[in-house]
C-alpha positions in Angstrom: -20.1 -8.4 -7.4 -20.3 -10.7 -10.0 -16.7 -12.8 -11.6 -16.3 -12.9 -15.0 -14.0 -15.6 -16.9 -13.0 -14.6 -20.2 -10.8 -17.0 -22.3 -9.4 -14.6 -25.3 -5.3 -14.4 -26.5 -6.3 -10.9 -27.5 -4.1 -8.0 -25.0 -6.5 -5.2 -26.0 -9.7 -7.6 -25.4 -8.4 -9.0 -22.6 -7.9 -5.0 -20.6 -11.1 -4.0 -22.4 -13.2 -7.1 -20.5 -11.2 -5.9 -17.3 -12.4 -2.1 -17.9 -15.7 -2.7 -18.1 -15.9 -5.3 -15.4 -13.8 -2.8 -13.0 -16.8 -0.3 -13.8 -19.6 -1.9 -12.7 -17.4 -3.3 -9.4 -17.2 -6.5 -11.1 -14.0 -9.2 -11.2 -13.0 -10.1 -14.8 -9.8 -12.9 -14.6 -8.3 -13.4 -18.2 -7.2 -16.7 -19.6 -4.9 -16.8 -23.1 -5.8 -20.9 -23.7 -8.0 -23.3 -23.9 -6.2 -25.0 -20.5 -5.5 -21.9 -18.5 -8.6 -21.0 -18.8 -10.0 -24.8 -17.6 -7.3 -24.2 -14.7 -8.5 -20.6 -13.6 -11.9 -22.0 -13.7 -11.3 -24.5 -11.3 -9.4 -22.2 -8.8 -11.2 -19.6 -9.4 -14.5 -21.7 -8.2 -16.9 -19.1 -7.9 -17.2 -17.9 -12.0 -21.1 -16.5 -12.4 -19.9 -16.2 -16.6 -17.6 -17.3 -19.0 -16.7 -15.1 -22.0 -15.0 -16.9 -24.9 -13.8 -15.7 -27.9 -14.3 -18.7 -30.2 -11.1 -18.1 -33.2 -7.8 -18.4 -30.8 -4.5 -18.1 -32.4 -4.0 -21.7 -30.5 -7.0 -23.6 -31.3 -10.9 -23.0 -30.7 -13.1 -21.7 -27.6 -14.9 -24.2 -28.9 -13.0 -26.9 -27.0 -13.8 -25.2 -23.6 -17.3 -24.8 -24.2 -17.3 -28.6 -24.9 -15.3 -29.7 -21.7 -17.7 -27.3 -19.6 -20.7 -29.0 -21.2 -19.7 -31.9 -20.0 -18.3 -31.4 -17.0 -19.9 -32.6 -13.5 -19.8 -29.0 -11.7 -19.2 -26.4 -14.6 -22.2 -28.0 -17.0 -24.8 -25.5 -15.4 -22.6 -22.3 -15.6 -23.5 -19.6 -18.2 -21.4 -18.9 -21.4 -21.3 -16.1 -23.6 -19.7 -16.0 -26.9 -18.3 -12.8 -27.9 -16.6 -13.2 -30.7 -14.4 -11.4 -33.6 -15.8 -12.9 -36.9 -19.4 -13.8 -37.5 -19.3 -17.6 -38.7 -22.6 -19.2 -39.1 -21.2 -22.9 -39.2 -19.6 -22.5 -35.7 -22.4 -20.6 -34.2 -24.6 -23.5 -35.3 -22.3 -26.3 -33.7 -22.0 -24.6 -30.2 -25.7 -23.6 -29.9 -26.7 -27.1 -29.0 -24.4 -26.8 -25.9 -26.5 -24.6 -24.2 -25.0 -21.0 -24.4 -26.3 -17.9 -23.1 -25.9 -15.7 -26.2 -23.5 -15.8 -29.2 -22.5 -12.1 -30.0 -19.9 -10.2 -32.6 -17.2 -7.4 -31.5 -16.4 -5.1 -30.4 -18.0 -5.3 -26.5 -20.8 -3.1 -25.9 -20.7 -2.0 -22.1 -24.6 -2.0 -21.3 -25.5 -5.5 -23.4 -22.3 -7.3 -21.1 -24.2 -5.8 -17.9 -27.7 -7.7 -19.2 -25.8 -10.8 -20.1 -23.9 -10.6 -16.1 -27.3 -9.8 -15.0 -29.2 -12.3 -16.4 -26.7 -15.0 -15.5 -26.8 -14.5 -11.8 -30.4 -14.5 -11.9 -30.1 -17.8 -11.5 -27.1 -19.1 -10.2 -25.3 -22.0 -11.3 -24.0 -23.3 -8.0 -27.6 -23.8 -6.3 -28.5 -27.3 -7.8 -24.9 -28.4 -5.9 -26.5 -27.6 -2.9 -29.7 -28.4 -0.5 -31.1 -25.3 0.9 -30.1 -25.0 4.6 -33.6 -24.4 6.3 -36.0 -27.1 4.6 -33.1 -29.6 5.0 -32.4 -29.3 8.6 -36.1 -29.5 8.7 -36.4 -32.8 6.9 -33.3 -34.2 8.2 -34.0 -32.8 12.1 -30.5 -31.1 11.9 -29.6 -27.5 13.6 -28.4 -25.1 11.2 -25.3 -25.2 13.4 -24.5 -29.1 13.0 -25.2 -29.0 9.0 -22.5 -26.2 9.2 -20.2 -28.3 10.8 -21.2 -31.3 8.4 -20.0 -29.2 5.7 -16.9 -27.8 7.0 -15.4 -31.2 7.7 -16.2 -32.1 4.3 -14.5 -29.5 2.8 -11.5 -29.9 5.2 -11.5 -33.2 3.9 -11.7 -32.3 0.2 -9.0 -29.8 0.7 -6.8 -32.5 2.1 -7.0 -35.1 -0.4 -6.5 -32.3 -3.1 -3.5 -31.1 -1.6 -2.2 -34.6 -0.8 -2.6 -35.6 -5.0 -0.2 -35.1 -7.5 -0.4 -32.7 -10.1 0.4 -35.0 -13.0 -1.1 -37.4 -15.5 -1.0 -40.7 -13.5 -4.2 -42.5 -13.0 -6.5 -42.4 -10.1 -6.6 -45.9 -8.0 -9.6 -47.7 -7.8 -8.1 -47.5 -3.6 -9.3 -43.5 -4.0 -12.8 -43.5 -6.0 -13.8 -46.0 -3.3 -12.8 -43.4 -0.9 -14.4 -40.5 -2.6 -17.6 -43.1 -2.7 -17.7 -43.2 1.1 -17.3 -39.5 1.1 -19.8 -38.9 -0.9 -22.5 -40.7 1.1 -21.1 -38.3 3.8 -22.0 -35.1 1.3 -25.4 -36.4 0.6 -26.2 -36.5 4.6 -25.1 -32.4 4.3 -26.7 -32.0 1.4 -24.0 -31.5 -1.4 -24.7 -33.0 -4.1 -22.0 -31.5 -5.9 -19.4 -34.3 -4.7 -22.1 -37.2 -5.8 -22.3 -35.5 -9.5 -18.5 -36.3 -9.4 -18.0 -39.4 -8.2 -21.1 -40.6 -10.6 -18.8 -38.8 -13.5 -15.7 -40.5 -12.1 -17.4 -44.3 -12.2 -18.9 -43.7 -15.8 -15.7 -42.6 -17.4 -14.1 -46.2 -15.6 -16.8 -47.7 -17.0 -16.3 -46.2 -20.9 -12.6 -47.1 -20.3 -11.5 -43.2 -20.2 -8.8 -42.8 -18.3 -9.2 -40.6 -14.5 -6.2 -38.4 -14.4 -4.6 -37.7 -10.8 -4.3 -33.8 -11.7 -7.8 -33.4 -13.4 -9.2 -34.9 -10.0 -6.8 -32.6 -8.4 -8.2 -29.7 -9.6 -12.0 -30.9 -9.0 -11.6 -31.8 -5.1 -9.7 -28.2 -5.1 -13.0 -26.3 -6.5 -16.1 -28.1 -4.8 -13.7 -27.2 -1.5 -14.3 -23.6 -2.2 -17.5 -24.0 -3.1 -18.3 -25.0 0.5 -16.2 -22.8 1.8 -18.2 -20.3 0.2 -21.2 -21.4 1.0 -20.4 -21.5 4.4 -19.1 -17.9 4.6 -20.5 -16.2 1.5 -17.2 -13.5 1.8 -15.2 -16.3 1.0 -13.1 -15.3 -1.9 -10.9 -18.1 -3.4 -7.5 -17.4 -3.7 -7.6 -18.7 -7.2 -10.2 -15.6 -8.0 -8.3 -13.1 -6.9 -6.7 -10.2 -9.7 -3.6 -9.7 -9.7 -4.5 -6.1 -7.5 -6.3 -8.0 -5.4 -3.6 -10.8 -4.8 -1.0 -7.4 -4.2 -3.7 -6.2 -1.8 -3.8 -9.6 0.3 0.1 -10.5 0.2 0.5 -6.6 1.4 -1.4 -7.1 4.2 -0.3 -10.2 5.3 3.5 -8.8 5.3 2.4 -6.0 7.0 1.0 -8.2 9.8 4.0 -10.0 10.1 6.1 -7.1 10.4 3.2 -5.6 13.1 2.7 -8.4 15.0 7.0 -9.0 15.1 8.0 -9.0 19.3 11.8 -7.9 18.4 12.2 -6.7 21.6 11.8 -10.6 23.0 12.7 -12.5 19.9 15.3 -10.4 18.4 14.8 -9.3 14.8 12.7 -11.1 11.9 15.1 -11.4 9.6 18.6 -11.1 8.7 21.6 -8.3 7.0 22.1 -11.6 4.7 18.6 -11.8 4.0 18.6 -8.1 3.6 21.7 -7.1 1.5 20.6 -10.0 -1.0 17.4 -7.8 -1.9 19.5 -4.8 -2.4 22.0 -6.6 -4.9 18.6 -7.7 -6.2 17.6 -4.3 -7.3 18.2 -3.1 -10.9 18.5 0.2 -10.1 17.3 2.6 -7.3 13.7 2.9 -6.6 11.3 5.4 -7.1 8.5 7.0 -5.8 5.6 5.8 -8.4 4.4 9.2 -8.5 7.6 10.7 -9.7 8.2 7.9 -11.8 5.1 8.6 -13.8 6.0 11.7 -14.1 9.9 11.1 -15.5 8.2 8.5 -18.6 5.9 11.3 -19.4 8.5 13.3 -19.5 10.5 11.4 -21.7 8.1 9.8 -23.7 7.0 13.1 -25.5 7.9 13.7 -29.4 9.9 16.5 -28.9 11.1 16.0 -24.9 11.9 19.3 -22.9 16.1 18.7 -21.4 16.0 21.7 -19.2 11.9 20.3 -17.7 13.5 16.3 -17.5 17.1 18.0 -15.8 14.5 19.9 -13.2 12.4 17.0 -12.7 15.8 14.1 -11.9 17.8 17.2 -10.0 15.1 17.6 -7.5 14.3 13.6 -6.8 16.8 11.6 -5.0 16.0 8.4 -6.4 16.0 10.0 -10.1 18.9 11.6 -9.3 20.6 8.5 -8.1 19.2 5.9 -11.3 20.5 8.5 -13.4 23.8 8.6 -12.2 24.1 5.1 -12.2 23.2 4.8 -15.7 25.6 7.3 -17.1 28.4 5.8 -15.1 27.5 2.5 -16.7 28.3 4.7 -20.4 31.3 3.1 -22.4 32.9 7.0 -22.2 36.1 8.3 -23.6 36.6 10.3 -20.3 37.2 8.1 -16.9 36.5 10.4 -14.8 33.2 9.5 -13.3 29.6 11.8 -14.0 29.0 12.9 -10.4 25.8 15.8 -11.6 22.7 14.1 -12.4 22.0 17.1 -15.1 25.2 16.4 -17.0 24.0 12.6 -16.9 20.9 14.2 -18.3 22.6 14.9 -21.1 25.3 12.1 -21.6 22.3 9.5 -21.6 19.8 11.8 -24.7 16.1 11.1 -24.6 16.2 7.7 -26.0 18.1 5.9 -23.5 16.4 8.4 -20.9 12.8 7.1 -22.2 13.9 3.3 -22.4 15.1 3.9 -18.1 11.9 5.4 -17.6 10.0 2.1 -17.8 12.3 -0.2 -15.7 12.8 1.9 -13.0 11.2 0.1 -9.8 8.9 2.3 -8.4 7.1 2.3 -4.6 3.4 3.6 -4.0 3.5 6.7 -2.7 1.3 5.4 -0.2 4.0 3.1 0.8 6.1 6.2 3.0 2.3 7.3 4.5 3.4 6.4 8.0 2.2 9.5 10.2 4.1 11.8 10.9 6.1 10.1 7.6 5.0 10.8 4.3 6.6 11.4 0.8 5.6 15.2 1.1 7.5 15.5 4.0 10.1 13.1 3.2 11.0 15.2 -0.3 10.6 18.4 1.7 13.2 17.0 3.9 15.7 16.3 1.5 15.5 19.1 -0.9 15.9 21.0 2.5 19.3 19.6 3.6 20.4 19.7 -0.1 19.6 23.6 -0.3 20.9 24.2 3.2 23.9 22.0 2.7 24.9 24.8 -0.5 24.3 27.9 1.7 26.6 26.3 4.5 29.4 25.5 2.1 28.9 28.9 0.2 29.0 30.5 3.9 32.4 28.7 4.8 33.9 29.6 1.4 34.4 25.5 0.8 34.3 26.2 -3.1 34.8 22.1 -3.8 32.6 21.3 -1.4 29.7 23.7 -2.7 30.3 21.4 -6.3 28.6 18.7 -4.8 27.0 19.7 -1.8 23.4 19.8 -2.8 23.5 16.2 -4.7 25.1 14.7 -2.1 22.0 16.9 0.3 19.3 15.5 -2.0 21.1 11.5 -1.5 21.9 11.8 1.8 18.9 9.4 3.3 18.9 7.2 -0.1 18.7 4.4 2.1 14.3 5.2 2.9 14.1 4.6 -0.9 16.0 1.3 -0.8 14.4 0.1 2.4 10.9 0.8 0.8 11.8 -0.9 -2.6 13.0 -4.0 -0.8 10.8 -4.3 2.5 7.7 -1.8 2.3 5.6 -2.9 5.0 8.5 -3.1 6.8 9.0 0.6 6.9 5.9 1.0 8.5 6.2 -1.0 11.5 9.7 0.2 12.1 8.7 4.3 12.3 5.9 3.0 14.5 8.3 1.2 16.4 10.6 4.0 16.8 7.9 6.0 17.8 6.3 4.1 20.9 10.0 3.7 22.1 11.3 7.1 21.6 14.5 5.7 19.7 15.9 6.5 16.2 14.6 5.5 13.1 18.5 3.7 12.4 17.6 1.8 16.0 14.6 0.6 15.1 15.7 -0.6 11.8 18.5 -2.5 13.9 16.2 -3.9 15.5 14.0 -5.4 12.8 17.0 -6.1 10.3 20.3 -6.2 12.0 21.4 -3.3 9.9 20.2 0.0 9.0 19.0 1.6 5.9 22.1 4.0 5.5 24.0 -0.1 5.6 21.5 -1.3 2.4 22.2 2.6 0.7 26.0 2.4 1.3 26.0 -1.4 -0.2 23.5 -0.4 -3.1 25.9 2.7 -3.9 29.2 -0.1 -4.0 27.0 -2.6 -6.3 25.8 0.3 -9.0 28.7 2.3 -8.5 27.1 5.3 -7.6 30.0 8.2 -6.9 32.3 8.1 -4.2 31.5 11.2 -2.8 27.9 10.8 -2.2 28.6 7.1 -1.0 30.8 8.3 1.5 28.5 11.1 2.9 25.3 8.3 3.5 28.0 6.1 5.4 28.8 9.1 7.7 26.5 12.0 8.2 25.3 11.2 11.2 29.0 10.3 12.5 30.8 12.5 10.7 33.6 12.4 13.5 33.9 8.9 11.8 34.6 10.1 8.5 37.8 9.3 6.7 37.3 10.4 3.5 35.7 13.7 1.8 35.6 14.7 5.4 34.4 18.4 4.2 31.6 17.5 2.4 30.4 15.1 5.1 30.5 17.8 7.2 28.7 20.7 5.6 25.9 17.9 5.0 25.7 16.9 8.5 25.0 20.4 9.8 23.0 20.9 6.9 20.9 17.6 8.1 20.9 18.6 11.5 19.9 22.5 11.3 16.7 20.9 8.7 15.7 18.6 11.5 15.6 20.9 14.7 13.8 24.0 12.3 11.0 21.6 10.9 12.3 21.5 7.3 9.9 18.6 6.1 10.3 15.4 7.7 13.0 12.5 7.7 11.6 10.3 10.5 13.7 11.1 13.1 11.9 13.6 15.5 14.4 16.1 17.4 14.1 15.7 20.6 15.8 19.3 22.0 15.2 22.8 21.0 17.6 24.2 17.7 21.3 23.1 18.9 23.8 26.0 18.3 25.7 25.3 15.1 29.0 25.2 17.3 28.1 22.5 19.1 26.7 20.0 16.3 29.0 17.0 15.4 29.7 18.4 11.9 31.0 21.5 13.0 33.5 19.9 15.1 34.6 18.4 12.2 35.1 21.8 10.0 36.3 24.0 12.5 39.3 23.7 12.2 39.1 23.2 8.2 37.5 26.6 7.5 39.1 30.0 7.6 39.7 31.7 10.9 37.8 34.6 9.4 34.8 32.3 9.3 32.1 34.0 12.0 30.4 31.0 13.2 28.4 33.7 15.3 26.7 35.4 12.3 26.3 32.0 10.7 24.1 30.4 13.5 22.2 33.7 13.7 21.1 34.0 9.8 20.3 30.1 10.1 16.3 30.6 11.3 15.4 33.2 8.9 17.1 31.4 5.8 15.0 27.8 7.2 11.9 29.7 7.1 12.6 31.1 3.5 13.6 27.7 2.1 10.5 26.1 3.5 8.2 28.8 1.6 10.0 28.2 -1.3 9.8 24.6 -1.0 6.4 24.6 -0.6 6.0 26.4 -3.7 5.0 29.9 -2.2 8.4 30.6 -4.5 9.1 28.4 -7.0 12.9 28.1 -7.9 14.8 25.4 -10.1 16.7 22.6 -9.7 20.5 23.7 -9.3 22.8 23.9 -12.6 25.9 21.5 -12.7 27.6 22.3 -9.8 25.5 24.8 -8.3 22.7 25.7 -5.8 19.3 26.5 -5.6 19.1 29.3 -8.5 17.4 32.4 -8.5 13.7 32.8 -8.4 11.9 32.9 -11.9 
């Protein structure tokens, strides 16, 4: 893999550089000016090429190509002009530098491949360095102790860069006698790289240039990870990582700290404080990147479909939800508040719909792949207890209830989302947690957070003033004895919730632990028993349960496709 530096303020050029670098498994950082690009450099330490575009909107690459020229540890490295507008003067003042090639726009893929090529052929770093073998020979050193040499070095270099300040101050004469000691000490470990500076250092004291504190800074920093790399040659600086890469890293190093978390000794790793600040954080409710793709292609189009973005937010929980939130957010005539994300379909119009679109936060799918979790399962889950949750209230004649039974189905576990937007990795150790202790998904995340993810869904719904209704059934529909308010509804979701779990209906994390529980004896039935009619055959009811399970799980799975329930409706008919 070879890293590519390119300094150009150009957007396009910049994702152009990065395209064909990704291509050919190459690392391309970007650098808008003159300085970041110096500073990337540095971090970066381990740049085979540096692309400049020479006509910046701030200045000239020229003034990099310069600096490099004349810098102790960068004079060797290859550049490559590439840029916009052939000018003959320029070309003729930065040829004397020593550049690899000067060529005009726009990039041609293979020509960047010779010019990478031909500038690891012969590596810029190797003159910093003694060869290991004919050194320890000359020197009578084991590879082993040379090793060592170095790595105390480079401890030491890391030190005294981390110790300096950033700024413009001047180096003491107390510090470049230090760095002269040291260097002795990189000579007998054959690094010259350290000499080359401190010889730079003393000439410019000598010429009366000043030696700024953040310039050595930035030095000591680099020839650090140079050792480093040479020592371990999968060293990767943090400074050269992409920004993909740098997700990648941080990602696993939260996920390791969630892992390796003993909350069954030291009690949980962080707390609801902690917690509930990242939910007031969020702008609006997280979705699954997957969908969200989907909804700004959907929105984005000329002429955009209602009834295909209405099918696509009516059957997504966290679509369903942002929407809702958005429209109630509407300076409206009525005050009633929208409570059917396909009527806040149409209250927000495609122009407000495509603007939400983009600033939605979104989780990688990949995020909710903890086995037996995923988002396949997860969706299947909740468009389950949404459809179920209709049947049920259509079954106990609950007409009001029926009105909002399959949104408040389809929100009901809101809280995953949430908890995936705000602690991702998080999620993952807690469903493998619940797992090797045969406890609930809401007990693990106790015992990781001090709260559950139904506590961050029912604060998120208070903060974005999400409706009542649906608020009131993610605070109680696992306790719906509990329930104080909209005590119906609650209800008719809990058995809807329950009867989804125990006949497989996707997947919400929880695994049942018995066989199917007659409906009769499931705490939201002992909450509507006495609120539906006498008439009402339980009996009949429990009995019709399995078949309609298995036909909602083919339909579900697309054996019949059906849409997305009207404003105030069910699962429609079949089309």
């Amino acid at each position: 893999m070879a890293n590519i530096l390119l300094l150009d303020d150009s957007e396009i050029a910049g994702r152009a550089m990065q395209g064909i670098a990704e291509r050919s498994r190459n690392r391309c950082l970007v650098a808008a000016s003159v300085d970041d690009a110096w500073r990337v450099l540095h971090e970066a330490a381990l740049v085979d090429l540096v692309v400049v575009e020479i006509k910046l909107q701030n200045g000239e690459g020229k003034a990099l190509i310069s600096r490099i020229h004349g810098d102790p540890i960068f004079k060797n490295i290859p550049v490559l002009v590439y840029t916009k507008v052939q000018d003959h003067a320029m070309a003729a003042k930065i040829r004397p530098l020593g550049i690899q090639n000067y060529l005009i726009k726009p990039y041609l893929e293979e020509v960047v491949h010779q010019e990478v090529a031909r500038a690891r052929s012969s590596p810029w770093r190797e003159p910093l360095f003694e060869e290991e073998k004919s050194f320890c020979t000359q020197l009578g050193l084991t590879l082993a102790q040379l090793k060592t040499m170095r790595q105390e070095l480079g401890s030491v270099l890391k030190g005294i860069a981390l110790s300096m300040e950033s700024g413009a101050k001047d180096v003491s004469e107390e510090m470049r006698q230090r760095l002269g000691v040291l260097s002795d000490e990189a000579q007998a470990a054959g690094f010259w790289g350290l000499t080359e500076l401190v010889t730079y250092l003393e000439a410019q004291v000598k010429e009366g240039q000043r030696v700024l504190t953040g310039e050595l800074r930035l030095a000591l920093g680099c020839l650090a990870e140079l050792i480093q790399a040479r020592i371990n040659p999968n060293h990767v600086p943090a400074g050269l990582l992409t920004a993909s890469e740098k997700a990648e890293a941080a990602e696993a190093a939260d996920r390791a700290f969630w892992m390796d978390a003993r909350v069954m000794e030291k009690g949980p790793v962080t707390t609801p404080d902690k917690v509930m600040a990242k939910v007031e954080a969020l702008v609006s409710c997280p979705v699954i990147d997957t969908v969200g793709a989907q909804f700004i292609m959907a929105t984005e189009v000329k002429s955009p479909t209602v009834q295909h973005v209405m099918d696509l937010v009516t059957r997504d929980p966290g679509l369903s939800a942002a929407v809702l939130i958005a429209a109630n957010k509407l300076k409206r005539e009525e005050r009633d508040p929208v409570e059917h994300p396909g009527v806040a379909v149409t209250l927000l119009g495609s122009v407000a719909l495509a603007g939400m679109s983009r600033t939605l936060p979104t989780i990688a799918e990949r995020r909710m792949n903890a086995p037996p979790v995923s988002w396949p399962q997860f969706w299947l889950f909740q468009m389950g207890v949404a459809s179920l949750a209709v049947y049920a209230a259509e079954q106990m004649e609950l007409p009001l209830v029926r009105e909002h039974a399959f949104t408040a189905g389809l929100l009901h576990d809101l809280g995953k989302l949430i908890l995936l937007g705000t602690h991702p990795c998080g999620f993952y150790a807690m469903v493998n947690f619940a797992r090797a202790h045969s406890i609930s998904l809401h007990q693990a995340e106790h015992a990781y957070m001090g709260c559950t993810s139904r506590d961050m869904a029912v604060r998120f719904c208070q903060k974005h003033g999400l409706p009542p209704h649906y608020a009131n059934v993610i605070r109680w529909v696992e306790s719906p004895e509990a329930a104080t308010e909209d005590v119906e509804l609650v209800g008719v979701v809990s058995i809807a919730r329950t009867l989804c779990m125990h006949h497989h209906v996707g997947y919400c994390g929880d695994l049942p632990k018995d066989q199917c529980p007659p409906v009769e004896v499931t705490a939201g039935w002992q909450v509507l028993k006495d609120r539906v009619y006498p008439t009402f055959n339980i009996s009949a009811f429990d009995h019709g349960i399995h078949s309609h399970c298995e036909r909602l799980k083919e339909e579900l799975l697309g054996k019949v496709y059906r849409t997305a329930p009207e404003a105030g409706g069910g699962v429609a008919g079949a089309r």
